[in-house]
PDB file of N, CA, C and O in Angstrom, chain B, residues numbered from 101:
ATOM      1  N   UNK B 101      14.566 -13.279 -18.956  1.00  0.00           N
ATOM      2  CA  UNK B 101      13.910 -13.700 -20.175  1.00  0.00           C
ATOM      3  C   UNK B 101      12.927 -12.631 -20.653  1.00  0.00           C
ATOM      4  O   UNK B 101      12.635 -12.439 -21.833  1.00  0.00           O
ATOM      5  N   UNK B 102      12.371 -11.845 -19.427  1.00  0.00           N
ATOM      6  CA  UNK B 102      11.386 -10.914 -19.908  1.00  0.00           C
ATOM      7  C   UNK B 102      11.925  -9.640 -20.528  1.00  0.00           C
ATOM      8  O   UNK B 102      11.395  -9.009 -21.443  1.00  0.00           O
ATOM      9  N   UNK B 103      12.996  -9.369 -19.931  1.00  0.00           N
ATOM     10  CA  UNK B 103      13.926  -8.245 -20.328  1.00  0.00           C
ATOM     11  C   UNK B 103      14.136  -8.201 -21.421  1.00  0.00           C
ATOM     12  O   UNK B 103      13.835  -7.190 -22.055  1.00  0.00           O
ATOM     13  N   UNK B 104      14.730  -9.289 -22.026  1.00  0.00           N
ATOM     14  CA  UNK B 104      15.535  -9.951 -23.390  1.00  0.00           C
ATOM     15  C   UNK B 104      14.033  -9.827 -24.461  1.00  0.00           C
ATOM     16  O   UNK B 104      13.950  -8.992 -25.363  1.00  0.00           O
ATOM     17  N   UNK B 105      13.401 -10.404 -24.271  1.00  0.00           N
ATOM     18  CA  UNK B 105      12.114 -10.108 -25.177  1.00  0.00           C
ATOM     19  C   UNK B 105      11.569  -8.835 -25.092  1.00  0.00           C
ATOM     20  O   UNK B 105      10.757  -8.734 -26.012  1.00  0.00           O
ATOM     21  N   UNK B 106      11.613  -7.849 -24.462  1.00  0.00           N
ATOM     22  CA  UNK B 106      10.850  -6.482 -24.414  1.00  0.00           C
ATOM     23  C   UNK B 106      12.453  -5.856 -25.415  1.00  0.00           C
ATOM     24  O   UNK B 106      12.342  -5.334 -26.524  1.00  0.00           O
ATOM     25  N   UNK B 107      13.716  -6.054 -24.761  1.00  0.00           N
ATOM     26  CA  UNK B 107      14.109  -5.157 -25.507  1.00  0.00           C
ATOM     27  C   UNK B 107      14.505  -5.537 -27.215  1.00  0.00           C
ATOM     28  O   UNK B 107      14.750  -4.757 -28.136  1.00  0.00           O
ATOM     29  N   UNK B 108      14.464  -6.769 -27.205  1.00  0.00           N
ATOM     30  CA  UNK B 108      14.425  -6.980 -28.896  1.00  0.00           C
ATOM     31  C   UNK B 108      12.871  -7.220 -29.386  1.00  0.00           C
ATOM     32  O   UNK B 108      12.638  -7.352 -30.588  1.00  0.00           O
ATOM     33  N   UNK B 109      11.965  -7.265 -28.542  1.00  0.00           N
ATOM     34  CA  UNK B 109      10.722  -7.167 -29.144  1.00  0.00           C
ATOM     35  C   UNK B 109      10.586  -8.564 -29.740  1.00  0.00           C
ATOM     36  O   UNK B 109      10.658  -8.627 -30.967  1.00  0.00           O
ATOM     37  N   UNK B 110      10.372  -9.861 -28.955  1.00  0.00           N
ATOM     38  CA  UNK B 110      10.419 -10.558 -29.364  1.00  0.00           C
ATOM     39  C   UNK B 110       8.646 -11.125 -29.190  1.00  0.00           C
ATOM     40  O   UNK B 110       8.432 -11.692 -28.119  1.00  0.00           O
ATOM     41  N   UNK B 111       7.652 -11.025 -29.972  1.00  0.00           N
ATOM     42  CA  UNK B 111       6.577 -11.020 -30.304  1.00  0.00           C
ATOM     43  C   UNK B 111       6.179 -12.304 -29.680  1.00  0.00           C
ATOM     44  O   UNK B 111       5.467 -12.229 -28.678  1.00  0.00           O
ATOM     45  N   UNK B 112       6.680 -13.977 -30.309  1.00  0.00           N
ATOM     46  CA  UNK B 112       6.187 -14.795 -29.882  1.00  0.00           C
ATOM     47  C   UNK B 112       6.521 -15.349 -28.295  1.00  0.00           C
ATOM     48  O   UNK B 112       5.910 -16.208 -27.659  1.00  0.00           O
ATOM     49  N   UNK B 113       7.495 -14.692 -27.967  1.00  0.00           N
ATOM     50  CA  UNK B 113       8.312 -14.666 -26.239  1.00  0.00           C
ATOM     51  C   UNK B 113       6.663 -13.976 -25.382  1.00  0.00           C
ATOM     52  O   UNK B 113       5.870 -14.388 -24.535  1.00  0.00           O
ATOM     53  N   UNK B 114       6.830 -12.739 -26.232  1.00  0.00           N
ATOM     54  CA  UNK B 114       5.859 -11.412 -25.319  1.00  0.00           C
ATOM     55  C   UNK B 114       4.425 -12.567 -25.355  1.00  0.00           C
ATOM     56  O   UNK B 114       3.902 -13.062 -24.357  1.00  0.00           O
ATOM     57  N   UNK B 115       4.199 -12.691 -26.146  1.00  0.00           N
ATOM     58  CA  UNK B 115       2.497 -13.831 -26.343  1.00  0.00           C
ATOM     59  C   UNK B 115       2.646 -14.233 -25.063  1.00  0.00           C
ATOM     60  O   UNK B 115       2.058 -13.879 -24.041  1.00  0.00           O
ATOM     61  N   UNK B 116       3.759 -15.247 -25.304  1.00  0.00           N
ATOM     62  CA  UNK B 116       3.500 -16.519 -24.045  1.00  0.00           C
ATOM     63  C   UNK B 116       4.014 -16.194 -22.897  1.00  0.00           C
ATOM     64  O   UNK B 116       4.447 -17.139 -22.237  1.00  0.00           O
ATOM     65  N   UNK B 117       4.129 -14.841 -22.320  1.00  0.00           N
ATOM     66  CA  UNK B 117       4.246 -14.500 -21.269  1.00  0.00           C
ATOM     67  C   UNK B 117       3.022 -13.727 -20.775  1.00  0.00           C
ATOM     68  O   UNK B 117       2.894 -13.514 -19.569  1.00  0.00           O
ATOM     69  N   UNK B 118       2.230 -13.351 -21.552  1.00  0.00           N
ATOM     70  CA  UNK B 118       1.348 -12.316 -21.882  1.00  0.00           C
ATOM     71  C   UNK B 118       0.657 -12.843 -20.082  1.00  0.00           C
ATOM     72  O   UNK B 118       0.975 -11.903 -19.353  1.00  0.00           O
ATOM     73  N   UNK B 119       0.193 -13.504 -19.557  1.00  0.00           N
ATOM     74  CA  UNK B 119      -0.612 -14.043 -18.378  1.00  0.00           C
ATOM     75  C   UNK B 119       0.748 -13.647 -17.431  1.00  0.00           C
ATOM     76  O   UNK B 119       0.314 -12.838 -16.611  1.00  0.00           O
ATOM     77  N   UNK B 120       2.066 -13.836 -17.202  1.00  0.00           N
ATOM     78  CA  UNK B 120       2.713 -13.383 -16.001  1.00  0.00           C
ATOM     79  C   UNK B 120       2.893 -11.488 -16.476  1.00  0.00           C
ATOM     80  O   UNK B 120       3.074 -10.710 -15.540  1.00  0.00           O
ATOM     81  N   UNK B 121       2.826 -10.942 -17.867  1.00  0.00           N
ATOM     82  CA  UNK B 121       2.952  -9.271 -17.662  1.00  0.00           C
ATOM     83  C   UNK B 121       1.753  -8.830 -17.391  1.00  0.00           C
ATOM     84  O   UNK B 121       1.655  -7.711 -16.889  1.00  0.00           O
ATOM     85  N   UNK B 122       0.655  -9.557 -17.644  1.00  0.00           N
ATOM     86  CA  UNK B 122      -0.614  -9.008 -16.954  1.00  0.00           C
ATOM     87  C   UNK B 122      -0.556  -8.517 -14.944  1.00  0.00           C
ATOM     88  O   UNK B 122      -0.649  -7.586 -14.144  1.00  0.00           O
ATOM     89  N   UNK B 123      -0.328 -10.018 -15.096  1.00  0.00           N
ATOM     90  CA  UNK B 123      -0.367 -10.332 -13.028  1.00  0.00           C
ATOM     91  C   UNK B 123       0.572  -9.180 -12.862  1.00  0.00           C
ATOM     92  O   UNK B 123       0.061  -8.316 -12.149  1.00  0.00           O
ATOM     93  N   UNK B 124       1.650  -8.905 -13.236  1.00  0.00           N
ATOM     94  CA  UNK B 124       2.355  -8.179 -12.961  1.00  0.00           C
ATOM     95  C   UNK B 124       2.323  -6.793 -12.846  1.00  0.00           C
ATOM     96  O   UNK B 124       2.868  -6.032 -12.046  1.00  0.00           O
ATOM     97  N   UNK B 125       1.534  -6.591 -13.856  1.00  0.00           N
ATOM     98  CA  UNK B 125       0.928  -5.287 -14.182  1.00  0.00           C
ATOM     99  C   UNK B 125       0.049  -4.640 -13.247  1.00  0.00           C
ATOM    100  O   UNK B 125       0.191  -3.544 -12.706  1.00  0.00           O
ATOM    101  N   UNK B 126      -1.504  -6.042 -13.063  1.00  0.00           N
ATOM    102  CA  UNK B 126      -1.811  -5.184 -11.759  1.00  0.00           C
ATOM    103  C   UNK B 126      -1.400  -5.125 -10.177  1.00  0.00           C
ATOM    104  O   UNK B 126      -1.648  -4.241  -9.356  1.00  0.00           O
ATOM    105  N   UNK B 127      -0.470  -6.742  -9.971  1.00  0.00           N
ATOM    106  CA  UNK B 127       0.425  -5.904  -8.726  1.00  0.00           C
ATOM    107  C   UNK B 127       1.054  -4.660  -8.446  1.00  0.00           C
ATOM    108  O   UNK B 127       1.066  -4.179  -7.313  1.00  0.00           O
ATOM    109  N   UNK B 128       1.655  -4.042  -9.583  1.00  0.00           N
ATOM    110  CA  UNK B 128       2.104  -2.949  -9.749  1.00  0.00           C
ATOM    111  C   UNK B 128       1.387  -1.739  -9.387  1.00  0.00           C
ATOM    112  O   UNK B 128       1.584  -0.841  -8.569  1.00  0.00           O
ATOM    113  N   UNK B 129       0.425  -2.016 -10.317  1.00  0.00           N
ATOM    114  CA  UNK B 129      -1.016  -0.728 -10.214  1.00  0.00           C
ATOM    115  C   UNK B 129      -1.940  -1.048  -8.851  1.00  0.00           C
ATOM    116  O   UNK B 129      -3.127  -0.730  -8.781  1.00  0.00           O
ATOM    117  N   UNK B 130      -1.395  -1.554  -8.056  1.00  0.00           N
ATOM    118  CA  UNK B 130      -2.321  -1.795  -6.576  1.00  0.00           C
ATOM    119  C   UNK B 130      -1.246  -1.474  -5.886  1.00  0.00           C
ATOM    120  O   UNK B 130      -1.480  -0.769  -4.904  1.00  0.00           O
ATOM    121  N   UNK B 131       0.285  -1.868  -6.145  1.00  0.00           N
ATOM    122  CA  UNK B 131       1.480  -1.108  -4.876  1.00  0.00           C
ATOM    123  C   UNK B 131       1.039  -0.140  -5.418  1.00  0.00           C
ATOM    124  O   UNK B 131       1.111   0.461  -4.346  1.00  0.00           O
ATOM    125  N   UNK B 132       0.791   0.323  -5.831  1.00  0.00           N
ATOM    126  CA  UNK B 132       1.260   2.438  -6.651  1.00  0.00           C
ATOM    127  C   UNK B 132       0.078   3.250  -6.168  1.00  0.00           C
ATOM    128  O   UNK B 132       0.057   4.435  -5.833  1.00  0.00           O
ATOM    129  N   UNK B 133      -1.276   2.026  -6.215  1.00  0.00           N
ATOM    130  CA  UNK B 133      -2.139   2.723  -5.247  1.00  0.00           C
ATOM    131  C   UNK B 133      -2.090   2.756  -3.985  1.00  0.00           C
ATOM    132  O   UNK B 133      -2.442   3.693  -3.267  1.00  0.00           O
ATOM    133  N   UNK B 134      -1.652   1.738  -3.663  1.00  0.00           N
ATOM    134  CA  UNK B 134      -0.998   2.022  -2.277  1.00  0.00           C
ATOM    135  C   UNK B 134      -0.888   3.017  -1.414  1.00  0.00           C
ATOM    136  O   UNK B 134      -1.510   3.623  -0.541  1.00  0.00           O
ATOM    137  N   UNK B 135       0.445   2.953  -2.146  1.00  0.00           N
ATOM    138  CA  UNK B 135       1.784   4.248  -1.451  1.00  0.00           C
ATOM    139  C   UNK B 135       0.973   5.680  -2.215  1.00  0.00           C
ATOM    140  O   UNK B 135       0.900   6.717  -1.556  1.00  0.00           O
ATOM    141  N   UNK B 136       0.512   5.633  -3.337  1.00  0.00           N
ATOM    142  CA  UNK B 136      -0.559   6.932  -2.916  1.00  0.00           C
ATOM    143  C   UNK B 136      -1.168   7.646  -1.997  1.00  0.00           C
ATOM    144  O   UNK B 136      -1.312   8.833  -1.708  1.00  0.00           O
ATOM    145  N   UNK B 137      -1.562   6.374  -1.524  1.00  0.00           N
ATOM    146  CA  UNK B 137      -2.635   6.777  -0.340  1.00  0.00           C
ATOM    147  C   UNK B 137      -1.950   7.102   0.523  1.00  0.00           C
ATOM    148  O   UNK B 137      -2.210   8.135   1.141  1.00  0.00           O
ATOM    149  N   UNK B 138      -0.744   6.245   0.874  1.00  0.00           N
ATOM    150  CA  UNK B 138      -0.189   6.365   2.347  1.00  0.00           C
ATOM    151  C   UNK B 138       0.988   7.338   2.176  1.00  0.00           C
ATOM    152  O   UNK B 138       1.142   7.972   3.220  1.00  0.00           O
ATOM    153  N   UNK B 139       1.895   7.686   1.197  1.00  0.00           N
ATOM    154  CA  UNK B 139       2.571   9.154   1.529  1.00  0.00           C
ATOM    155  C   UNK B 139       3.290   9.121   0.571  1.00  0.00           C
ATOM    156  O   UNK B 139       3.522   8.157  -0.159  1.00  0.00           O
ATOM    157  N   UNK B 140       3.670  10.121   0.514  1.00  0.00           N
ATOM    158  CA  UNK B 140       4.863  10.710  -1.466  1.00  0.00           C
ATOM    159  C   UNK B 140       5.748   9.725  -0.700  1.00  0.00           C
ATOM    160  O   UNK B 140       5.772   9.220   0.422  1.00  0.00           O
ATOM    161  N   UNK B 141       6.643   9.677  -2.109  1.00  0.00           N
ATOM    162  CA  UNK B 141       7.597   9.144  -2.162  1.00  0.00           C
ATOM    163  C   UNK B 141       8.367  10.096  -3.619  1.00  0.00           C
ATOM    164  O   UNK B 141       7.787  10.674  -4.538  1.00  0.00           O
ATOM    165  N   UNK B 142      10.034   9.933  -3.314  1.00  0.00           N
ATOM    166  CA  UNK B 142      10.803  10.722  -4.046  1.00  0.00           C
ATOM    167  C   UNK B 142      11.640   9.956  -4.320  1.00  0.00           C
ATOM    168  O   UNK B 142      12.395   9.251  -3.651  1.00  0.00           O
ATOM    169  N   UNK B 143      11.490  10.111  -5.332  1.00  0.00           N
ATOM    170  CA  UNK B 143      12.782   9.304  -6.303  1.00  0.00           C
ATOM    171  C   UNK B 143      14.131  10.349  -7.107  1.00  0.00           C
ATOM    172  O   UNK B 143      14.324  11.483  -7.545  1.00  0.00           O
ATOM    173  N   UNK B 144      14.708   9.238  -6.938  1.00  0.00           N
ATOM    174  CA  UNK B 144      15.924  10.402  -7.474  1.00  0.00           C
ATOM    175  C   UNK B 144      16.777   9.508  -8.615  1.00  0.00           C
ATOM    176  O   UNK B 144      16.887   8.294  -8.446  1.00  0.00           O
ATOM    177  N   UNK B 145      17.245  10.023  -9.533  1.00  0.00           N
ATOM    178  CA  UNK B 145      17.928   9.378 -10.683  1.00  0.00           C
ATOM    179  C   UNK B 145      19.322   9.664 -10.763  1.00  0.00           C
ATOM    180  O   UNK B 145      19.750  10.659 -10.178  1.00  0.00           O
ATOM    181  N   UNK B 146      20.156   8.855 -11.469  1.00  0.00           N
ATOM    182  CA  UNK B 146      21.956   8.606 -10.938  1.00  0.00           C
ATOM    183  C   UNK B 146      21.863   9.497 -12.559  1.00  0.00           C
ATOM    184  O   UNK B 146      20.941   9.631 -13.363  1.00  0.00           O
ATOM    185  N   UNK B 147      22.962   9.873 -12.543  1.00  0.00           N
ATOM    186  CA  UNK B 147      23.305  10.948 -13.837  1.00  0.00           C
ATOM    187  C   UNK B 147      25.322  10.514 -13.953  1.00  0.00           C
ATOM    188  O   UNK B 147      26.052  11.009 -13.095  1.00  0.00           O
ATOM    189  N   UNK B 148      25.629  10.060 -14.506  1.00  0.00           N
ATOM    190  CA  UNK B 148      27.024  10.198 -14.897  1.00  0.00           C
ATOM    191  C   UNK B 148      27.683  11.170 -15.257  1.00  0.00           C
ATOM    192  O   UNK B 148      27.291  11.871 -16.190  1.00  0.00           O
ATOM    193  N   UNK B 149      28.929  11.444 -14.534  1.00  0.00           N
ATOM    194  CA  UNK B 149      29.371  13.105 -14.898  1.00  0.00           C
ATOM    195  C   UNK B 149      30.921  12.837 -14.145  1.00  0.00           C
ATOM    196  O   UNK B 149      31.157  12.094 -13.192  1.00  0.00           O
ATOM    197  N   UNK B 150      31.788  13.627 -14.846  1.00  0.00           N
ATOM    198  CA  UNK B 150      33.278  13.877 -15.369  1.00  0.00           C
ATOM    199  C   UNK B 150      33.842  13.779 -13.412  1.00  0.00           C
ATOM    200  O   UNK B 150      33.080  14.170 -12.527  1.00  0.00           O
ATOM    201  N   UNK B 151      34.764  13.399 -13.214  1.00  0.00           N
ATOM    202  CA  UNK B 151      35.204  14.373 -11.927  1.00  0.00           C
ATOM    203  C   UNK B 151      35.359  15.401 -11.656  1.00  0.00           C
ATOM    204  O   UNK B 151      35.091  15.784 -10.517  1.00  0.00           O
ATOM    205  N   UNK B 152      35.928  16.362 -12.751  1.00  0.00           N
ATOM    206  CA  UNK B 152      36.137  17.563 -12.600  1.00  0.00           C
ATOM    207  C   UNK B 152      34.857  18.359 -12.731  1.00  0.00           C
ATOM    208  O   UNK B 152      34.796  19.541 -12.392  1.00  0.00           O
ATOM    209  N   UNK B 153      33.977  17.777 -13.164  1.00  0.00           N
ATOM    210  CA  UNK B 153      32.394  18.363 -13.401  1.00  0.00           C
ATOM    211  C   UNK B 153      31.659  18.164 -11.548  1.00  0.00           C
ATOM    212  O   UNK B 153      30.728  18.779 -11.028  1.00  0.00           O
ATOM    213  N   UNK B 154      32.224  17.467 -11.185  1.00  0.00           N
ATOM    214  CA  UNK B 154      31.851  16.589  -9.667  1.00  0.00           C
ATOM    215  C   UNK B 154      32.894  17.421  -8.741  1.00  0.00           C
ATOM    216  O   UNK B 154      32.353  18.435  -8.302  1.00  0.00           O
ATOM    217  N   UNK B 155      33.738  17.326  -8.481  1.00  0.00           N
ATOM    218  CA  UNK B 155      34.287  18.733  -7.783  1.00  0.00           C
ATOM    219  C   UNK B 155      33.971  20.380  -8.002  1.00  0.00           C
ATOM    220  O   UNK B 155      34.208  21.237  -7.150  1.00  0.00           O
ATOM    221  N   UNK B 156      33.408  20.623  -9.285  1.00  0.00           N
ATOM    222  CA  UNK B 156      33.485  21.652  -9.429  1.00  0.00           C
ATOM    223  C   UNK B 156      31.521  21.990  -8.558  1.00  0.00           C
ATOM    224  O   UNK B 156      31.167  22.976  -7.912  1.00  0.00           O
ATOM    225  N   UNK B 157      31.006  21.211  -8.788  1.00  0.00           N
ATOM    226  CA  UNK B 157      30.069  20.918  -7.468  1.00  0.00           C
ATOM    227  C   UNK B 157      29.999  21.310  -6.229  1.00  0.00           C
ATOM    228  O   UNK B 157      29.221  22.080  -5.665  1.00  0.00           O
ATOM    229  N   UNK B 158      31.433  20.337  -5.639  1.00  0.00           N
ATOM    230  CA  UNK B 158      31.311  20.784  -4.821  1.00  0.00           C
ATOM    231  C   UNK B 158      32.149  22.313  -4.073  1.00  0.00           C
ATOM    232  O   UNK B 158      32.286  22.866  -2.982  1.00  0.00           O
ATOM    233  N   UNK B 159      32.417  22.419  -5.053  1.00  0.00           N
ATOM    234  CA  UNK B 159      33.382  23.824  -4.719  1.00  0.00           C
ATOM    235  C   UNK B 159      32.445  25.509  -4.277  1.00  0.00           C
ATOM    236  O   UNK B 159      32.603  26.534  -3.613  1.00  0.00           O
ATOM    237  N   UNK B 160      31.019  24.547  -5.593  1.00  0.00           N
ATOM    238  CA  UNK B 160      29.963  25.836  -5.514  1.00  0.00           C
ATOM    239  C   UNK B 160      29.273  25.204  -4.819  1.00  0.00           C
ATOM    240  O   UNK B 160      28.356  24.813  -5.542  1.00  0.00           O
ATOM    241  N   UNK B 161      29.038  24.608  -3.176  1.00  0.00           N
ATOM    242  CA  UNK B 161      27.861  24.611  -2.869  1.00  0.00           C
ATOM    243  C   UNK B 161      27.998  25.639  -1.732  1.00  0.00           C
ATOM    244  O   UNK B 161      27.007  25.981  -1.087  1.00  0.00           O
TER     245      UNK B 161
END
């Protein structure tokens, strides 16, 4: 439901949720301080790409 209202921007949805994206918000910003403190973390992102773009990968490593 929260999804659906952020991505069409649904104004009177976002209001009356407004008290669970708060809570949410600073759980967020207290894990993040967290794992600051206690050690990196690395993230990595998925990228879509051809097969032949994906063998040719691995041909050059």
């Amino acid at each position: 439901m929260l999804n659906k209202a952020l991505r069409k921007q649904t104004i009177d949805t976002l209001y009356a949720m407004r008290v669970f994206i708060r809570h949410l918000h600073e759980q967020l910003d207290e894990l993040g301080a967290k794992s600051r403190i206690s050690s990196k973390t690395t993230l990595y992102r998925g990228q879509a790409m051809a097969n032949h773009e994906f063998e040719e990968l691995q041909t050059n490593r």
